[in-house]
C-alpha positions, 0 to 999 in steps of 0.5 A: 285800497287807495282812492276806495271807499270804507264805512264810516263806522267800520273798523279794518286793518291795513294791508300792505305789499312789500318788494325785497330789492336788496341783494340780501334777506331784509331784517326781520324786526322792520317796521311799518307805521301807518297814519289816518289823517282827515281831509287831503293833508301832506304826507309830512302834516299827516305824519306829525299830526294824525287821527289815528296811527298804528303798526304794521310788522315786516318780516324778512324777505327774501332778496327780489321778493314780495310780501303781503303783511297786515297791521294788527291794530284796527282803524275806525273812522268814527263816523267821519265822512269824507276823503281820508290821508293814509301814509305808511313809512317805514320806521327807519329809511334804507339806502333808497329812502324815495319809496320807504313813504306811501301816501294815498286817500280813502273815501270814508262814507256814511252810505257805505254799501258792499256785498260779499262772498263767504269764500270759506263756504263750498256751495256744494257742501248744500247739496245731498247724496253726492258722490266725490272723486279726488275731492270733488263732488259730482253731479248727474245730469237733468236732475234739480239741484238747490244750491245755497250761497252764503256772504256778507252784506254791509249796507248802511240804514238808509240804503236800498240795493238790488242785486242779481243773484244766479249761477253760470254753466262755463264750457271747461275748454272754450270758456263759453256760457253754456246756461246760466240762471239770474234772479233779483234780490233785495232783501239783504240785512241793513245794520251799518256792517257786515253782517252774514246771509244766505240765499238760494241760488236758482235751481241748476240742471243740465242734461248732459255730462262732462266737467265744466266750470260753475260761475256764482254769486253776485253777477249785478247790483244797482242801489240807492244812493249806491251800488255795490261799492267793491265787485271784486269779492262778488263772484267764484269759479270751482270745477263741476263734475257732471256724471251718471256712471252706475256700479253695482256690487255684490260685495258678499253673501253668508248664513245670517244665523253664523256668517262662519258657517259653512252650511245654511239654514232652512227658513226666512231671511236666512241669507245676508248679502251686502250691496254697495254702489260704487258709481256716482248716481243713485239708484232706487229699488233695484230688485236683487234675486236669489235662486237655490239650484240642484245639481241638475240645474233645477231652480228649487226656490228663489226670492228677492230684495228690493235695495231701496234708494241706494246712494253712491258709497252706500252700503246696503244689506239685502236679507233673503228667505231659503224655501228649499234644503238638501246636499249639493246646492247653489246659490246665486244672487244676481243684481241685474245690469239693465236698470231704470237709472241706466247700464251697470259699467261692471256686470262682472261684479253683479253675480255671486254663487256658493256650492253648500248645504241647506239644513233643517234647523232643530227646535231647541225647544225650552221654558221660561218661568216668567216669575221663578220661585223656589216653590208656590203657594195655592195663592201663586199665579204661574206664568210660562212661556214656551220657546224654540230656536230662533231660526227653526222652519215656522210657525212653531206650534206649542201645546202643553200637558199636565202628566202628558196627558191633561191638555192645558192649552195651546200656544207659547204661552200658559198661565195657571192658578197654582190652586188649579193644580193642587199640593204636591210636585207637578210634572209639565209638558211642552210639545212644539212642532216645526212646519215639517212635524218635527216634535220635540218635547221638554218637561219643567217641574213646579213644587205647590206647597202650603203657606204656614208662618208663626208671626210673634212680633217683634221677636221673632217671624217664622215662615215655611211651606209644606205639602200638606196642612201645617202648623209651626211650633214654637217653644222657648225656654231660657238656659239652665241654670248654672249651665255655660253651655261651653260657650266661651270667649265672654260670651252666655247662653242667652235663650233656646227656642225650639222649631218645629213643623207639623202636618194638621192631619197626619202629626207628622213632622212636614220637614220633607227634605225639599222644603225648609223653614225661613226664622227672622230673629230680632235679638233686640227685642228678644234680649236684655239691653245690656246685650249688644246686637254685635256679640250676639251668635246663634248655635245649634242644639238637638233639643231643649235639654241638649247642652252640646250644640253645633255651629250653623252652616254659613249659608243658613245664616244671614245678619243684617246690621242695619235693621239689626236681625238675623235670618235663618233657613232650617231644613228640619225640626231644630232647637236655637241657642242665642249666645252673647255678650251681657254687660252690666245689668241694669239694676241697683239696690239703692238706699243699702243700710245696716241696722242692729237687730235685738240679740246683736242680730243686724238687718239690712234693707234695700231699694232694688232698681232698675230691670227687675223684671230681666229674667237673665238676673237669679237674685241678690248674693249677701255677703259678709264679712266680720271684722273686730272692733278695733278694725280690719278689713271691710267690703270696698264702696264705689268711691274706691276703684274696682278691682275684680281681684280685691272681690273674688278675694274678700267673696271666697269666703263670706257667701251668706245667701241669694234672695230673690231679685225683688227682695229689699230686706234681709235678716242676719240671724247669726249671734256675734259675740262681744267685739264682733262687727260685721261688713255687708255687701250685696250683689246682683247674680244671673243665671249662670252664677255671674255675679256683678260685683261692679253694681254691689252695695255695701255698708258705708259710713257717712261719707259714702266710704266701706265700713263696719257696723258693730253689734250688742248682745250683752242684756241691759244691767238696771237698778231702782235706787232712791224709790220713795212711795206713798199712801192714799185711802179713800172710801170707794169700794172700787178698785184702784186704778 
């Protein structure tokens, strides 16, 4: 570096060469300062007063050694230019202080110009298909190669340079040129510092083979105001390998349809074979041949497979077609020796043969129903298609038949109206045929029912098919009265509808044993809205008038959360139960008063509310208590908290009557004596004989409070006392009025 040139806005490091002349290892936190001063100065003037300074760390080295070590800061000019002082020192003088101090220039310049190569970059990685040995890459001779060099340029703005770009052929041995290709290149990027291109070099060939020595790079250069400042990083030298070997090999050969197999089958490309090149040059479409011979040495059919371009360390499967079959055979594959890219080394590695069996393959023949359904309606298109073994001899031919006797078309592929072919269960046929005539046949059946719903949305949607003409028939009634059907675990009997399905024609039920009936259920809308869609079940019954019912089997049922309804699939005639929870009705008779009636008789009046049109609600229980003048106890209000216990006692006993639900008065026409009063309370039922005494109405006072209301059926005791009167004539003969 001293006495060089570096660019006046480039930033580098400094790099120094230590040698050890001590008798021991130098310690290893020694350290170096470097100095950058303008212009010539003094070692001991740049030292004390320089433009720039920094460190350099100096490990240990070990006695009569040498070290290279590189400072970890960098310099830049900052655009000065001119001759620069540069001084390294050691921060602490050793017993031989004379060279701890080294002072040297630089020439700092605006038209800075350099050239070099990226050293990391092997050209020959530029290059396809190449085959390597120990690492090195190798060439075959009189072909073109287009090598791509890469480096660095740092030319500065107003700086024109011209360099010879180009590569030298050396001899190994003699170290003599033996070719070379040269060619000017200007067009180098410009930008004040390093920065990175790619050229192509001249194209390379030589026509012989051997290892030689590849000189490239930047051979030249001349420039305005300045050539390549630095030629020691402008060319490299790497070993070149030149050879057109050729090795062929048959690695293998088996049955493409199951490489364990130890017999083969009849039919194309039932043979694989894999083929590598071993050598260093490329090969292209060499013809690989296949014979199968007798016992007798009879070729009984042969074939080939051209490799195409095969390229050294490539692996290549070649496939083959067997056109004969029988016991005791052979097969040879061959690759031939002699080809247009040369002589194969190895010709012991071309040829391979195998004593087997070939074998005639079955058909295998099956169906496939391209839109599978349980059964079709006469609306439905049928779409089959007919198949055979993969590796059976062909073409296959396919025909098919309705009853084995009605030809339905020809070919693997057939496509019918289901309305063709009528109601009932049908019976297909599917003949294929190999080559030889072999036939094998295979037989598919398809179920054409009629279509038939009952939809009475959005409660319920019934659906089913059937072999004739049918009708769904749908009837539902609500449970008996009074009847718990046994349901159990809080749960009613809600409502029974009964399914059934019936021919037009023959008013015979169409359950056929093969058919069935799909039920979507909407409890939401068939129930009250004191019924939660979670606590509701279905059960079984044998009719409308059954009371024991069944539990349905698990896969009939389908309940589906979200959309809140349950799907049912019924194989015969069946009566549904909906069971579930009821909560509290939505009903209240509101505005509940108690009044005196004539003959101490009482009346009470209310406002009924809400689902009055529910029909799981039988009417109103009147209850009634009679309680003394003086007190006692009285039907409880709302204002006090419910207790089920405190009503089923005070109800045991004081049961009037049921009106029905719409009713909003009721006369008592009971007679209480004297000092008899009475309490009232009415409750909603339903049609199990529920009663919610939650939503009872009571005789209340004015706070809201359970009372008692007393009667009066004493007659009124009366007497005129201080009656006067008077008199007054006239002369009308009228009567007076």
């Amino acid at each position: 570096m001293p006495d060089s040139f570096i660019a006046a806005y480039d930033s580098i490091q400094f790099t120094v060469l230590v040698e050890n002349n001590f008798n021991s290892p130098s310690p290893a936190s020694r350290l170096l300062n470097w100095y950058a001063c303008e212009g010539v100065k003094p070692t001991n003037v740049c030292v004390t007063n320089s433009d720039d300074n920094g460190v350099i760390n100096v490990g240990t080295i070990l006695p009569g050694n040498m070290m290279t070590f590189t400072s970890n800061d960098y310099f830049n000019p900052q655009g000065y230019s001119g001759l620069m002082t540069i001084v390294y020192q050691f921060d602490r003088m050793d017993l031989n202080p004379g060279d701890d101090v080294l002072s040297f220039t630089v020439n700092s310049t605006l038209e800075f110009v350099d050239l070099k190569l990226d050293y990391d970059v092997d050209i020959m990685q530029s290059l396809n298909d190449l085959s390597t040995y120990d690492g090195d890459f190798i060439l075959n001779s009189n072909k073109t190669y287009n090598f791509t060099m890469d480096g660095f340029a740092n030319i500065c703005g107003s700086c024109d340079l011209n360099a010879t770009l180009g590569w030298q052929l050396i001899n190994s041995s003699s170290k003599e040129i033996i070719n070379e290709s040269l060619s000017n290149y200007s067009n180098f990027p410009s930008f004040g510092f390093y920065k990175s291109f790619s050229n192509n070099l001249p194209s390379f060939s030589h026509n012989e083979t051997g290892t030689y020595i590849l000189k490239y790079g930047i051979f030249n250069s001349q420039g305005n105001p300045n050539h390549d400042m630095f030629s020691s990083n402008n060319l490299n030298e790497i070993t070149l390998l030149i050879n057109n070997d050729i090795d062929l090999r048959l690695v293998s050969f088996y049955p493409s349809h199951n490489p364990a197999s130890t017999t083969y089958n009849y039919g194309n490309n039932m043979v694989t074979s894999e083929i590598t090149l071993h050598g260093n040059k490329s090969v292209n479409n060499v013809s690989i041949l296949l014979e199968v011979i007798d016992s007798n040495g009879i070729v009984k059919s042969s074939d080939s497979c051209l490799t195409g371009k095969l390229r050294p360390n490539e692996y290549i499967f070649c496939q083959f077609n067997l056109n004969s079959s029988g016991n005791n055979l052979i097969i040879i594959i061959t690759i031939p020796t002699d080809i247009e890219e040369g002589i194969d080394l190895k010709p012991s590695n071309n040829i391979i043969d195998e004593s087997t069996e070939i074998i005639i393959p079955p058909l295998s023949a099956y169906i496939v129903n391209n839109n599978p359904k349980q059964w079709y309606s006469t609306s439905d298109a049928i779409s089959l298609t007919g198949h055979a073994n993969i590796f059976a001899p062909g073409p296959v031919n396919y025909s098919w038949w309705y009853s084995g006797i009605v030809n339905l078309g020809y070919g693997e592929n057939l496509n019918l109206n289901a309305q063709d072919l009528g109601l009932g269960e049908h019976t297909l046929r599917l003949t294929a045929r190999d080559i030889f005539g072999n036939i094998e046949n295979v037989f598919y059946s398809l179920d054409i029912y009629y279509y038939v719903e009952f939809d009475n949305s959005p409660y319920l949607h019934a659906s089913s098919a059937t072999i004739e003409t049918s009708i769904i028939e749908v009837e539902s009634i609500l449970p008996l009265v009074g009847e718990s059907y046994g349901v159990g675990n809080g749960k009613s009997p809600l409502m029974l509808i009964s399914f059934d399905l019936n021919g037009v024609s023959s008013q015979q039920n169409s359950f056929t044993g093969s058919n069935w009936m799909d039920i979507e259920f909407n409890p939401t809308e068939i129930l009250p809205s004191n019924v939660p869609f979670d606590s509701v079940e279905i059960r079984k019954l044998d009719s409308l008038n059954d009371t024991i019912w069944d539990l349905f089997d698990s896969s009939q049922l389908t309940t589906n959360e979200i959309d809140q309804n349950i799907t049912l699939t019924i194989y015969e005639s069946t009566t549904v139960l909906i069971v579930g929870e009821m909560n509290l009705p939505n009903i209240e008779a509101t505005n509940f008063t108690t009044s005196l009636a004539p003959e101490g008789k009482f009346k009470i009046d209310w406002q009924p509310v809400g689902e009055l049109e529910n029909e799981y609600l039988s009417g109103w229980n009147i209850y009634r208590l009679v309680v003394p003048s003086t007190g006692g106890t009285v039907f409880p209000s709302s204002n006090q908290l419910y207790s089920q216990l405190v009503w089923d006692s005070l109800s045991a006993d004081s049961y009037l009557t049921t009106v029905p639900i719409e009713t909003n008065s009721w006369n008592d026409l009971s007679n209480r004596d004297e000092g008899e009063c009475v309490s009232y309370a009415i409750a909603p039922v339903d049609r199990q004989g529920v009663i919610h005494f939650e939503k009872a109405n009571v005789t209340t006072d004015e706070n809201g409070d359970g009372t008692f209301v007393c009667g009066d059926n004493i007659p009124p005791n009366s007497l005129v006392i201080q009656l006067t009167h008077s008199w007054e004539f006239t002369n009308s003969s009228d009567c007076f009025k």
